[in-house]
C-alpha positions, 0 to 999 in steps of 0.5 A: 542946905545947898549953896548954889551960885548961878554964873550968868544971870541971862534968859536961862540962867535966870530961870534957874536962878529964879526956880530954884530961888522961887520953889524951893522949901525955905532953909533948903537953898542958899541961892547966889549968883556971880554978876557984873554991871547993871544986872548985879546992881538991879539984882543986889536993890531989887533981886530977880525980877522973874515972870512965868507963863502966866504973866505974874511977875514974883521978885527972887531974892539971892546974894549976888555979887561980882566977887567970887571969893565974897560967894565962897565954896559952893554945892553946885555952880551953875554956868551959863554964859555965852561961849567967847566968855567962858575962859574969863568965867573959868578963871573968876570962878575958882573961889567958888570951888571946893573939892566936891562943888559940881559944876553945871554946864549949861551953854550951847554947842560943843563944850571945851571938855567934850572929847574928855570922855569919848574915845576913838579918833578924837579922844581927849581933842582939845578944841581950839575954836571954844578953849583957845591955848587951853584956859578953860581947861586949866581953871576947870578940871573935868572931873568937875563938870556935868554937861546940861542941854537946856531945852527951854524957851526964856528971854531977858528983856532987860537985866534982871527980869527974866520972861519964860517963854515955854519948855522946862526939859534939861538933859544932864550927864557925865563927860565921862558917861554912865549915870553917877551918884552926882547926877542923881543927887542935881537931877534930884533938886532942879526936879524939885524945882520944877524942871524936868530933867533926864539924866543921859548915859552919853550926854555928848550924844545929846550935845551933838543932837541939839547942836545938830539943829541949831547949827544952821538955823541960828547962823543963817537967821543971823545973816538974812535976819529972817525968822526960821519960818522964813529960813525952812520956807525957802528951798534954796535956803533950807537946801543949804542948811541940809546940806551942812547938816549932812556934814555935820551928820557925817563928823558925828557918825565918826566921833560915836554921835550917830544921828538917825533922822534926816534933815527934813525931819529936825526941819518939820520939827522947826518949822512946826514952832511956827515963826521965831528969831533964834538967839543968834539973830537976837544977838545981833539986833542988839550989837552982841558978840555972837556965839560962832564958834561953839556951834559952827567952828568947833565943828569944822576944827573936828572934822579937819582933825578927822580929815572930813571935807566940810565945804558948806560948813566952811562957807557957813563959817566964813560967811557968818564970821566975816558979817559979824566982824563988820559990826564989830560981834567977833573978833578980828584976830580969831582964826 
């Protein structure tokens, strides 16, 4: 039997939760999840409330509860919070490490280990905008940790229900590249679950191809509150997100995450998904914190490493930083 804790129970964390909790043989999961407040109480008198596709909803039972040690050792430990709360997981999450628990990765932009396995002008980078003063780092040992890019569409209307919208597809890799016996054997389960899932020689390379999109259209839907329809349908506008692009297209050729499209050809991906809020504008409409600096300031901090100019980044940053800071989403005394 695997024990498998989920540590986040939002949109995509709880569709993990809720796959493998729902499609799964009976006696072949021990399924958990580390929650606080009002979603661990409607998880610990109801369970997970989960509605796919076609709009049945089923109840997922699972141990939930807001003390890791009452969860103890696991399998495999998926993680999927908002970036500024990873230190804090990080340290929570201890007890549920064992020697040879796997823990899975699953969050937007560039991660704090993310320069443990490449080489070249950055190798072993800590990045202070997504791991301040190294405390993820130091909770979290690397060797640990798979990266996952989640390409699927879910929402959390309210704690603990959780409405897929579409997409099923996950990309799954080893900071230090190549395919190992660990990728196989996660691969291997959240297929059984569902999922369709590819295991990545360089998972950085796919990390920086996602972030490479979302970037721009997230940040900016936050700060004019328009859907990317609206974004890519205004030339000034999609220029702008071009032109960061080009930048950040720049720091990955660098950094060995070369990207062979160009701008408009992610923008006619985007714009051919019709009119939709990114999770950023989502964020804000409902007074949360916004997850800046994974998608935008770690890769500024890369780029002045590497003594790139970034000017729209920067403006991007600063723009974005500065809106948040006056509706109390970012931290006043962050760099």
């Amino acid at each position: 039997m695997h024990k498998v804790c989920v540590v986040g129970v939002g949109a995509i964390g709880g569709v993990f939760a809720a796959w493998l909790g729902s499609r799964l043989p009976t006696g072949q999961i021990a399924l958990s999840a580390l929650a606080r407040g009002q979603t661990l109480r409607t998880l610990q008198a109801d369970g997970l409330c989960w509605v796919d596709g076609d709009g049945g909803e089923q109840r997922i039972t699972l141990a939930a509860s807001d003390d890791a040690t009452a969860l103890g050792p696991q399998d495999l430990v998926i993680v999927s919070v908002k970036g500024p709360a990873m230190p804090a997981v990080a340290e929570q999450i201890r007890p549920l490490l064992a020697a040879h628990t796997v823990v899975l990765v699953a969050m937007n932009g560039v991660p704090w280990w993310f320069f443990d396995g490449l080489g070249g002008e950055c190798a072993g980078l800590q990045l202070q905008a997504v791991d301040p003063g190294g405390r993820t780092a130091a909770a979290l040992p690397t060797a640990q940790v798979l990266g996952c890019v989640v390409h699927v569409s879910a929402a959390a209307p309210r704690p603990g229900r959780i409405e897929r919208i579409k997409n099923n597809q996950l990309i799954i890799g080893e900071p230090a590249g190549g395919l190992s016996p660990r990728v196989q054997a996660v691969a291997a389960l959240l297929e059984s679950a569902g999922f369709a899932v590819k295991q990545a020689e360089r998972i950085q390379q796919e990390i920086w191809f996602k972030l490479w999109g979302n970037m721009t259209m997230n940040p900016v839907s936050a700060l004019t509150g328009a859907p990317c329809d609206r974004i890519l349908d205004d030339p000034l506008v999609r220029g702008f997100c071009s032109a960061v692009m080009t930048e950040a297209q720049a720091i990955g050729a660098r950094i060995g995450c070369g990207i062979d499209q160009v701008p408009d050809d992610r923008h006619a991906i985007t714009r051919s998904l019709g009119s939709f809020k990114t999770s950023m504008l989502q964020d804000v409409e409902a007074g949360r914190a916004i997850e800046l600096d994974a998608l935008v300031g770690a890769v500024r901090e890369i780029g002045q490493h590497l003594g790139l100019a970034t000017p729209n980044i920067d403006a991007l940053l600063g723009l974005t930083r500065l809106m948040a800071r006056e509706r109390g989403l970012y931290p006043k005394d962050a760099a």
